[in-house]
One Martini backbone bead per residue (centre of mass of N, CA, C, O) as a GRO file, in nm:
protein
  226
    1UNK     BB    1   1.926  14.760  12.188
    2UNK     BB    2   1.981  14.986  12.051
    3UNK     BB    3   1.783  15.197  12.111
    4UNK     BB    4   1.879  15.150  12.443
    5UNK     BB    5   2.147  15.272  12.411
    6UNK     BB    6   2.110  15.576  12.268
    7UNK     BB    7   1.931  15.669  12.525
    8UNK     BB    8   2.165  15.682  12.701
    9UNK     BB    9   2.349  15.844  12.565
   10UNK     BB   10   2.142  16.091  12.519
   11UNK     BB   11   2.108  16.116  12.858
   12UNK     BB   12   2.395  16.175  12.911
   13UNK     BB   13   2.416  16.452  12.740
   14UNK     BB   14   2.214  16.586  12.933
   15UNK     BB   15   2.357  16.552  13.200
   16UNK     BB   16   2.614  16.729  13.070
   17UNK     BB   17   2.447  16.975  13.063
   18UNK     BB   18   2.245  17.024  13.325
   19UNK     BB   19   2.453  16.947  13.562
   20UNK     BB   20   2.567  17.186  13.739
   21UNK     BB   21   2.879  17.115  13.790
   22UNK     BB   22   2.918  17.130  13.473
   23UNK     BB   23   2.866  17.418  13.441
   24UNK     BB   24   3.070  17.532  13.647
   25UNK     BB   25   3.269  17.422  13.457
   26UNK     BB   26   3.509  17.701  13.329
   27UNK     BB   27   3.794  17.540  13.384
   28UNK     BB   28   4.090  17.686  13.240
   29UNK     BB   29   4.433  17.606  13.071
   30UNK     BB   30   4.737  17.704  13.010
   31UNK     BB   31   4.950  17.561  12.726
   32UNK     BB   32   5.044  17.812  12.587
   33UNK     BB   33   5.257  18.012  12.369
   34UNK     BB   34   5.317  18.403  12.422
   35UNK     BB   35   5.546  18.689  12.519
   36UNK     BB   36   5.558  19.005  12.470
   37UNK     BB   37   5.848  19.254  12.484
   38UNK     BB   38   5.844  19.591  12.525
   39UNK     BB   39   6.161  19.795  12.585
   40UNK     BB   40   6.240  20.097  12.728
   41UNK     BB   41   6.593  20.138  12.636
   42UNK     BB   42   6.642  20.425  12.739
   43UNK     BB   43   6.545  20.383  13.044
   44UNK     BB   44   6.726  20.186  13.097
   45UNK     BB   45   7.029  20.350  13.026
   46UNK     BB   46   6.944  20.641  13.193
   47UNK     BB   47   6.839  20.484  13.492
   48UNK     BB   48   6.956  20.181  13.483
   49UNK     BB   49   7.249  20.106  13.303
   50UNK     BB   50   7.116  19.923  13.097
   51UNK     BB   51   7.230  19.702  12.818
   52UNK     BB   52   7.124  19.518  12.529
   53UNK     BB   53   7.293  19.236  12.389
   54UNK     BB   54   7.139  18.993  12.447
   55UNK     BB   55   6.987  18.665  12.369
   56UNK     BB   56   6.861  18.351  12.513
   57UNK     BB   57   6.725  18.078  12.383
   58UNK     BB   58   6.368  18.051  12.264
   59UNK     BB   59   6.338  18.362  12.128
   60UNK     BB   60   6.132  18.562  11.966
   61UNK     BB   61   6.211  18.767  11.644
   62UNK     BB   62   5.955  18.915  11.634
   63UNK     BB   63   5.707  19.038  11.817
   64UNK     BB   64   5.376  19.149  11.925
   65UNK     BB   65   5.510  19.468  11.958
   66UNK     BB   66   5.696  19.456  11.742
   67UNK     BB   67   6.011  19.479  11.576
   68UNK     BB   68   6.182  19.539  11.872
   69UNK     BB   69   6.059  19.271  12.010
   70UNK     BB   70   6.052  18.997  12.216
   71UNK     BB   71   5.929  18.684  12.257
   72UNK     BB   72   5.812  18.388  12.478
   73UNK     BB   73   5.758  18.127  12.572
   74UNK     BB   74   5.482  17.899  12.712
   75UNK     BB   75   5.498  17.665  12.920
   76UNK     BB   76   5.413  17.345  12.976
   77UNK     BB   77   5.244  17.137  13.219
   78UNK     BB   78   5.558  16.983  13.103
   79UNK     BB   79   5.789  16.969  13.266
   80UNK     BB   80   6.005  17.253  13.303
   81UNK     BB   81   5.837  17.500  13.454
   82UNK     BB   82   5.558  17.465  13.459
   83UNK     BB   83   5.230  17.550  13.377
   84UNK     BB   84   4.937  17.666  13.599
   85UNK     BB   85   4.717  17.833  13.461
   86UNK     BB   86   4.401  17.910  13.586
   87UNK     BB   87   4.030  17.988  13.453
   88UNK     BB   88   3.746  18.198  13.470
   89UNK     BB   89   3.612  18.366  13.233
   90UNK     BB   90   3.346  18.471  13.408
   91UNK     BB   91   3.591  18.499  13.677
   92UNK     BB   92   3.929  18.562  13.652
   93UNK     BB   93   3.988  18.714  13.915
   94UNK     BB   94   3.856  18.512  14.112
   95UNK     BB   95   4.021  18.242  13.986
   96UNK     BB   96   4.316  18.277  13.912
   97UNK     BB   97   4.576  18.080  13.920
   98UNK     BB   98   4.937  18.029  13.928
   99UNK     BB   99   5.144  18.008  13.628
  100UNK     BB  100   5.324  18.161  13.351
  101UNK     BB  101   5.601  17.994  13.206
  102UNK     BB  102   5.931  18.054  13.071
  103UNK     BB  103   6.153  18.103  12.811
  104UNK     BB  104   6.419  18.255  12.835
  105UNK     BB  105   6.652  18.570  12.782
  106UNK     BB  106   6.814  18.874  12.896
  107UNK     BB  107   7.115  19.072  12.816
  108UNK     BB  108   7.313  19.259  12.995
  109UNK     BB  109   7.615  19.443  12.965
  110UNK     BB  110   7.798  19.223  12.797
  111UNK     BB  111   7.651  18.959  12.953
  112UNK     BB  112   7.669  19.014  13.301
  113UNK     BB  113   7.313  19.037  13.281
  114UNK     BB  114   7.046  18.826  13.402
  115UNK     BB  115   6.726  18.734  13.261
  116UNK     BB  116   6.473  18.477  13.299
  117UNK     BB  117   6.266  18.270  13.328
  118UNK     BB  118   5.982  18.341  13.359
  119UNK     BB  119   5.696  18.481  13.586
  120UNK     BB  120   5.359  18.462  13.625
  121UNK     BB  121   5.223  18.617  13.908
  122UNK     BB  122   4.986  18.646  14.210
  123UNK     BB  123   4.927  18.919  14.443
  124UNK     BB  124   4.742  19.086  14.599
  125UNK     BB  125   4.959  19.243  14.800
  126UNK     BB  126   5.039  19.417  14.497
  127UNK     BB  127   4.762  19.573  14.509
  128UNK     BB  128   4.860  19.920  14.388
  129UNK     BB  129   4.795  20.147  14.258
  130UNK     BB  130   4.883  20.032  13.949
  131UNK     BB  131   4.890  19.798  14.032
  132UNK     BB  132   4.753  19.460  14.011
  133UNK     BB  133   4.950  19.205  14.116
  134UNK     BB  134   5.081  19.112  13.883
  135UNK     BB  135   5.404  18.945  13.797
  136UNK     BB  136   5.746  18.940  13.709
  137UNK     BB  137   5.953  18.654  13.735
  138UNK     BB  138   6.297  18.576  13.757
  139UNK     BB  139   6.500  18.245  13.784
  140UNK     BB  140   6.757  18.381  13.639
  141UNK     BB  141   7.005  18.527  13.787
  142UNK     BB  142   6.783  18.729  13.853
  143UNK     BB  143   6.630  18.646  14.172
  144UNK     BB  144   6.347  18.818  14.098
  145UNK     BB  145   6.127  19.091  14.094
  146UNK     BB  146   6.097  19.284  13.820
  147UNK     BB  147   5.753  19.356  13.771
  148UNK     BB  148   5.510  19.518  13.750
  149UNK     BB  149   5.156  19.470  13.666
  150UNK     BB  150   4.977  19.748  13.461
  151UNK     BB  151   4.692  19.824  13.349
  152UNK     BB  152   4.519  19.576  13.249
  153UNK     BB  153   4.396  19.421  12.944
  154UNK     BB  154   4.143  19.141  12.975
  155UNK     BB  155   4.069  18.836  12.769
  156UNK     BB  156   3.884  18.598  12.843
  157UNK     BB  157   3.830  18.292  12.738
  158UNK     BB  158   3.800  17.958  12.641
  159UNK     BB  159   3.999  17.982  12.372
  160UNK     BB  160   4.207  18.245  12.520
  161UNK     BB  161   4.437  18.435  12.643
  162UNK     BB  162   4.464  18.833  12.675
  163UNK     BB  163   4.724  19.029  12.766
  164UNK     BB  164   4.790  19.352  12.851
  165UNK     BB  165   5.060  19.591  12.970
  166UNK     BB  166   5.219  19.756  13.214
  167UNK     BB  167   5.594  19.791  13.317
  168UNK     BB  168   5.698  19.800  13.640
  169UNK     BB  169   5.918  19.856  13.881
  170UNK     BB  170   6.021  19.662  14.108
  171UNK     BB  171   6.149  19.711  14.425
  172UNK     BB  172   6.359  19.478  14.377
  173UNK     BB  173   6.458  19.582  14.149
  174UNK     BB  174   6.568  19.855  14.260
  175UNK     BB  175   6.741  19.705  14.469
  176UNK     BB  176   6.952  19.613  14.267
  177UNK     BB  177   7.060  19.859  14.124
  178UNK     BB  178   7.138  19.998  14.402
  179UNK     BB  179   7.375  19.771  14.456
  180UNK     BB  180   7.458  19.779  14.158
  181UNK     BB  181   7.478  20.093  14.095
  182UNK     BB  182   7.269  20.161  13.829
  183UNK     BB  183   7.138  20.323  14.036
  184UNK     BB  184   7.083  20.638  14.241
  185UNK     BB  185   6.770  20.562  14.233
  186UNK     BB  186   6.417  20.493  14.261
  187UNK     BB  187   6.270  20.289  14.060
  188UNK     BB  188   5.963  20.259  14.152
  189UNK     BB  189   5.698  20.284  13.919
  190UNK     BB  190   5.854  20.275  13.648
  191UNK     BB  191   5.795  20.279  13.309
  192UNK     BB  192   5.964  20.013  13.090
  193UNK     BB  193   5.690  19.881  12.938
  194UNK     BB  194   5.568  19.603  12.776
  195UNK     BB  195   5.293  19.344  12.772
  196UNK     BB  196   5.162  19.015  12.570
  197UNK     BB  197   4.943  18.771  12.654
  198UNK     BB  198   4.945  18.489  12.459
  199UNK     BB  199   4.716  18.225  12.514
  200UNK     BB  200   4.613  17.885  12.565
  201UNK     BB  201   4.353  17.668  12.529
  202UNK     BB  202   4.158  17.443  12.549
  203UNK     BB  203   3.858  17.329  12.396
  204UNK     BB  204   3.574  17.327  12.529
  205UNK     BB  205   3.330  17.054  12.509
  206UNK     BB  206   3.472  16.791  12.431
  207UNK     BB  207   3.299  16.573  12.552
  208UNK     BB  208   3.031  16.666  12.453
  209UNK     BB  209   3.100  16.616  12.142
  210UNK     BB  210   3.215  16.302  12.161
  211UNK     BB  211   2.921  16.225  12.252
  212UNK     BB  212   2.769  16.322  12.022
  213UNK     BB  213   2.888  16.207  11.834
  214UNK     BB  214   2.828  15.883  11.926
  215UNK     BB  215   2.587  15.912  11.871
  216UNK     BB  216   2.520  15.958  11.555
  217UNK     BB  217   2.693  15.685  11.529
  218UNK     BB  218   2.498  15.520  11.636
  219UNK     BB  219   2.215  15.613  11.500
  220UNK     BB  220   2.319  15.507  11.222
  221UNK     BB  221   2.355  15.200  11.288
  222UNK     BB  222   2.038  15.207  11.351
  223UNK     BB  223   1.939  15.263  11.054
  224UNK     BB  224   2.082  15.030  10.906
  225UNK     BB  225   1.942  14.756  11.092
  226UNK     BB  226   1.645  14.854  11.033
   0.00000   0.00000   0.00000
């Protein structure tokens, strides 16, 4: 009987190695992290008025783009504003869908203007090079596209994913800075700072791996009975 346990779990183990579907299965969840963004405080306050005052919420400092930084944390999957993205390691831009949601804010100009839970998420129709295509979204404060990421360099793994890119001044967000007076000109694709997600995934083969220790420990009490 033990023996004949033994071969069927052994058999399921194959089959979840060998099984197209299985094989195919390569989409992984991001479930936390961090992303840190150094802001070029120059540009933004000789260029579109806005000088940082101070930040609110959950902002860890410094980030890990320097001392100047500070990194947000990146939202679980549940709870306010869960993070939604997941992607194909072996085919990230072809896969890639959802958002990955951030907590915490950034206020200028004595505390008047806020932008903060960000969202990071992708729109095809916005890759114009030097643009990726990639966007971050403020959803507090102002409610508007703030930045194009461009130049990506993306290293998507099964065990995390790390984005570095340039942030430039998205349409949306020039034209607020131009209507509350704060920009004389269109600042939209200047360059005003750097952003580096560093994002966690589960550990992928976890089926797998449990299944084949359920082997080990049956194979050992099958060695003990005989």
């Amino acid at each position: 009987m033990n023996a004949t346990r033994l071969a069927i779990v052994f058999s399921s183990v194959l089959s979840l190695v060998a099984c197209p579907e299985v094989a195919r299965a390569q989409q992984v969840d991001v479930e936390g992290g961090q992303t840190s963004v150094l802001l070029d405080t120059a540009a933004l306050e000789s260029a579109a008025g806005l000088t940082i005052s101070s930040t609110g919420g959950p902002v860890i400092a410094p980030g890990n783009l320097g001392a100047a930084s500070v990194a947000f944390p990146i939202n679980s999957r549940t709870g306010n504003l869960p993070t939604t993205f997941a992607y194909d390691p072996t085919d990230f831009l072809g896969t890639a869908s959802g958002t990955i949601e951030h907590s915490g804010s950034v206020l200028f100009n004595s505390d008047a203007i806020e932008v903060g839970d960000f969202t990071i998420g992708f729109d095809a129709g916005r890759a114009t090079a030097p643009a990726s295509g990639f966007f971050v979204e403020s959803t507090v404060g102002i409610e508007a596209i703030l930045f194009d990421i461009a130049n990506p360099a993306v290293d998507p793994t099964p065990n995390d994913l790390e984005i570095g890119a340039d942030l430039l001044v998205s349409p949306e967000f020039a034209q607020v800075l131009i209507d509350n007076s704060l920009a004389s000109s269109n600042l939209t694709g200047v360059d005003v700072g750097d952003a580096l997600v560093e994002a966690i995934v589960p550990e992928p083969g976890s089926l797998v791996l449990l299944t084949a220790g359920a082997i080990a420990g049956l194979a050992t009490r099958t060695r003990r009975q005989n």
